[in-house]
N, C-alpha and C positions, 0 to 999 in steps of 0.2 A: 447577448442573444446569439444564438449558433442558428446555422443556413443546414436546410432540409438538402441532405443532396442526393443525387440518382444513386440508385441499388442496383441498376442493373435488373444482369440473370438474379444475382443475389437474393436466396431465399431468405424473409423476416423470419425472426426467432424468436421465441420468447425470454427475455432473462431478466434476472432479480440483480439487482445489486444492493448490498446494505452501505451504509455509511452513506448513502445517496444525497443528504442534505446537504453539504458541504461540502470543500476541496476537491479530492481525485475522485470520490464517487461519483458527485457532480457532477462533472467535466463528463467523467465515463458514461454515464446515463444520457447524456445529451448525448456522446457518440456515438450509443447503441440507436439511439434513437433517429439520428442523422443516418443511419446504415438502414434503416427501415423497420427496424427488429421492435416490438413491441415490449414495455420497461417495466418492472416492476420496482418501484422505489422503496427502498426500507431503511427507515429511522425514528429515533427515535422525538424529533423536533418537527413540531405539524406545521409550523411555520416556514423553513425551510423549504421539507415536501410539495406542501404545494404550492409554492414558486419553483421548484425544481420541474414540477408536472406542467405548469401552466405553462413553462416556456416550453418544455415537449410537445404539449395539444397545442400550441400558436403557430406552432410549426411544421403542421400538421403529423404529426406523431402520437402516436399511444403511450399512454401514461397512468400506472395503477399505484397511486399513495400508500403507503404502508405503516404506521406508528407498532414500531415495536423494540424491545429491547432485546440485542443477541445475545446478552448470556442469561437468558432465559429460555431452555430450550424451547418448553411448550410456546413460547411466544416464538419462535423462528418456525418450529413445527406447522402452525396456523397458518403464517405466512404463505409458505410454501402449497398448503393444503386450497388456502383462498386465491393462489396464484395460478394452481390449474385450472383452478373451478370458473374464473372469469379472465383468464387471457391463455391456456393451452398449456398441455405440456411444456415443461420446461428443460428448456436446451442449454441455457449456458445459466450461472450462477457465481457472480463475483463478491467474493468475500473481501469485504475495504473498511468498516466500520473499523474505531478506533478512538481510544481514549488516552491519556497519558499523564502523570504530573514529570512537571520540573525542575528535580531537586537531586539532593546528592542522596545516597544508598540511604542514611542514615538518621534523614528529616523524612522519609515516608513511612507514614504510620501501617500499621499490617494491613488495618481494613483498606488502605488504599493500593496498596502492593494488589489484595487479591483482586479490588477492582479490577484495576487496568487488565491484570491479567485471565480476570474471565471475559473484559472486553476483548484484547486485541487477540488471545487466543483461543479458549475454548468458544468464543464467538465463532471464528472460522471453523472449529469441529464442528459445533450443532447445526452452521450453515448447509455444510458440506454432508453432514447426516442426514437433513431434512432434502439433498438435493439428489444426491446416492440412493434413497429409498426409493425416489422416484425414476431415476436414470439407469440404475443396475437392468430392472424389469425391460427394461425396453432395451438397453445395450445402445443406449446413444446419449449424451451428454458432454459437456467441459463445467471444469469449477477452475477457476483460476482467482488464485491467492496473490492479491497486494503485500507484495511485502516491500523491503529496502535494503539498502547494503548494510543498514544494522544487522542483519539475519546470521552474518557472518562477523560484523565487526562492531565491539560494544564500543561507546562513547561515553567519558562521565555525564555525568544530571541527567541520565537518560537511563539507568539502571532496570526500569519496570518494562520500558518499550521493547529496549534490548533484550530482555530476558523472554518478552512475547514474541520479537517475532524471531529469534532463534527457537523457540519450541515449534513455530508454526512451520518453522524450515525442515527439523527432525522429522517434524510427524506429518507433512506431504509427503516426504521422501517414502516415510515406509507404505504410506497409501497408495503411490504412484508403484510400486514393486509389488504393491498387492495385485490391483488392477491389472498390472503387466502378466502376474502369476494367471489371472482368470482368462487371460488375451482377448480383455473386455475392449468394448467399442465405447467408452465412458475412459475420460480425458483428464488428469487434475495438471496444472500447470502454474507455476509461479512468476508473477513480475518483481524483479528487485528494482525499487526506485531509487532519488536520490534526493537533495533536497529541493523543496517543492513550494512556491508561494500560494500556503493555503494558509485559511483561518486558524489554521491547528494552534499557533504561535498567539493568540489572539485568544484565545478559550479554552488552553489547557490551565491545568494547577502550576503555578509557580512557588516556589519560594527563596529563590533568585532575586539579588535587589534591582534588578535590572532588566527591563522587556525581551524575552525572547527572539532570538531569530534562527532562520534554516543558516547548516551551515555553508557558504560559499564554494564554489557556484549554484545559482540560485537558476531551476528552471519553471516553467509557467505549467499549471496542474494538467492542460488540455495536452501536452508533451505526455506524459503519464498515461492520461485517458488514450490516446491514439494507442500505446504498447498492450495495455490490457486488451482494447478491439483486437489487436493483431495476433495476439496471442491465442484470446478466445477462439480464433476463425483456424491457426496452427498449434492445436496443443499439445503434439507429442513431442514437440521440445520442451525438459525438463524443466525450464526457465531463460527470463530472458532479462538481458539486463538493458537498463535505461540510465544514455548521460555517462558522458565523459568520468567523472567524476567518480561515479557508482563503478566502471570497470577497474579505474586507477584502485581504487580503497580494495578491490576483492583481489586484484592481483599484488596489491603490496601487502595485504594479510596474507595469503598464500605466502608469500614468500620471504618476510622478515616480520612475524606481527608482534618479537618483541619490540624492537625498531618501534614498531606505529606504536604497544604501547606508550614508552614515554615521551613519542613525537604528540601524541593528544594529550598526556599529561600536562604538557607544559600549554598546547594551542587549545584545549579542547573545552576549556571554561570560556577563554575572551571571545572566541569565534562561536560560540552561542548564543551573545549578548551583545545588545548595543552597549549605546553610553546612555538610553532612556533611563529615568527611573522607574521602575513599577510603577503605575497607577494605585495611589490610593483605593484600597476598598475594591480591589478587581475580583470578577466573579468567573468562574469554570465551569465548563461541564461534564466531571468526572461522574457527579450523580444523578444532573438530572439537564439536559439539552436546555440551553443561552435563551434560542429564541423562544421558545417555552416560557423563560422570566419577561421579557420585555418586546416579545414580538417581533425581533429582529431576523430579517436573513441575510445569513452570513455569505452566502454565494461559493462560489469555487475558487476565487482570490481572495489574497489576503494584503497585507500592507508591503511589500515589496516588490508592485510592478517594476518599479522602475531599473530593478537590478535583475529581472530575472530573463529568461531566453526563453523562446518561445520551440528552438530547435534543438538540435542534436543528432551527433551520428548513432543514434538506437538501431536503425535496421541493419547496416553491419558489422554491429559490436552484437546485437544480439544475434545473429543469424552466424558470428563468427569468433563467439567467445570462447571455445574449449580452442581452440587455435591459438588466440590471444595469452590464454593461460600458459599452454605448451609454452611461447615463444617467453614470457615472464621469466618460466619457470628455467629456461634454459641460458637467457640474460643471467639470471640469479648465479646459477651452475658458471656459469664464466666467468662473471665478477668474483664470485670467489675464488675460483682455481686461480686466477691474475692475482689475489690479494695473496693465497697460499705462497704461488709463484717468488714474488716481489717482495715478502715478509722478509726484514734482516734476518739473518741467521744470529743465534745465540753464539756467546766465545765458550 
């Protein structure tokens, strides 16, 4: 249960967030709603939803339940249509929904390829279409896109994730230089995350003999949620990054990512997995939401309290990461000129 706290001058806003039932949308919904801002919940598991809403209204906050699926556009379209009509324009709009299996390139079958990838990406288009239609007219809005250090850097048994949110990273970017071109008062902004103690490990597709995990270091999803608040409230920084961990991987892509490839060839199966075995007969929800089978809510945690962090230097790593890069990229530039340097000479 999250504490109601003072807003201040802070004016309430309206915002949608998808993926709301679970993990980071979770978390985020509760902290829009702790900031006073009135929430609009979308997913596709009604069980979830309203425990996600209930703890909103307990706390005395607004909370509007939503069943729908995002790669359906007319079902995002409605959403948004039912979201003015009964809580106001809408000001901010976070794209988070997400699906995933967990396998190698060559065990998922096509019809699960295009799942995931009309969840985890054209999900965020038709979010962001249905939020744009409404936000351009009026020349005020933020959409800020969940993404992760995948966006930049692939991992194996993660081939479908990776390949979505590297699309969703392309096509913000040329969004954001659209917007830029109209010198619109309408925001899109991305969070890259890291990994995260959510259910996602618990209810994605496996076929791995062995129970999924984030890979190390592990932070707690309400870490997450606090970036996206922060983000939504400053969004003409292009993105922002979240977690130790999340800056390390973008600044070691940047600057040796063949290196990282075979540094995760070799790490990047065992640091997936425990030593569990899969549970017999485990069930997913690539096509159709968990609690939906057996009425369970899944919450915003997952099975790894005990290893995760609840902190991080996110505010200035993100408020100071084209620096960070710079200083990477010029370590890099040194290291090599000293390796040049130092190289035996041939006879």
């Amino acid at each position: 249960m999250f504490q109601r706290s003072g807003h201040g001058s802070q004016s309430p806003r309206v915002v949608v967030v998808t993926g709301a039932s679970g993990g980071v949308g979770r978390a985020a919904a509760r902290a829009f709603a702790a900031r006073g801002d009135r929430v609009a919940l979308v997913a596709r598991g009604r069980t979830g939803l309203d425990a996600a809403a209930d703890e909103i209204r307990r706390a005395g906050g607004t909370a509007l339940p939503l069943e729908a699926d995002v790669a359906d556009p007319r079902a995002v379209e409605n959403v948004a249509a039912r979201v003015e009509r009964e809580l106001g324009p809408i000001d901010v709009w976070v794209n988070d929904a997400f699906t995933t299996v967990f396998a190698e390139f060559t065990d998922i079958e096509p019809d699960e390829f295009r799942r995931v990838t009309e969840v985890c990406y054209l999900g965020y288009v038709y979010g962001t279409q249905a939020a744009l239609r409404r936000m351009l007219p009026r020349d005020h809005g933020v959409v800020v896109q969940v993404g992760s250090a995948l966006a930049y850097r692939g991992i194996p048994l993660q081939s479908a994730y990776c390949g979505a949110k590297h699309a969703i990273q392309g096509w913000n970017e040329a969004v954001r230089c659209e917007l830029l071109h109209r010198r619109s008062g309408v925001s899109v902004t991305m969070v890259q995350l890291p990994a995260l103690n959510t259910p996602q490990f618990d209810w994605s597709l496996s076929r791995m003999p062995y129970r999924p995990q984030p890979v190390p270091p592990i932070y707690q999803p309400e870490l997450a949620a606090r970036a996206v608040v922060h983000a939504a409230g400053r969004p003409r920084r292009r993105e922002y990054w979240v977690g130790a961990s999340t800056v390390g991987t973008l600044l070691a892509n940047a600057v040796a990512p063949g290196l990282l490839d075979h540094y995760l060839a070799r790490t990047g199966y065992d640091s997936q997995m425990t030593d569990e075995p899969k549970p017999p007969g485990s069930r997913d929800n690539l096509w159709q939401p968990l609690d939906g089978i057996d009425g369970r809510d899944f919450g915003a945690h997952g099975r790894f309290g005990e290893r995760a962090a609840s902190r991080a230097p996110q505010p200035w790593a993100s408020r100071h990461h084209d620096a960070l890069a710079l200083a990477g990229v010029a370590a890099a530039t040194a290291a090599a000129g000293l390796a040049v340097r130092h190289r035996p000479r041939r006879r």
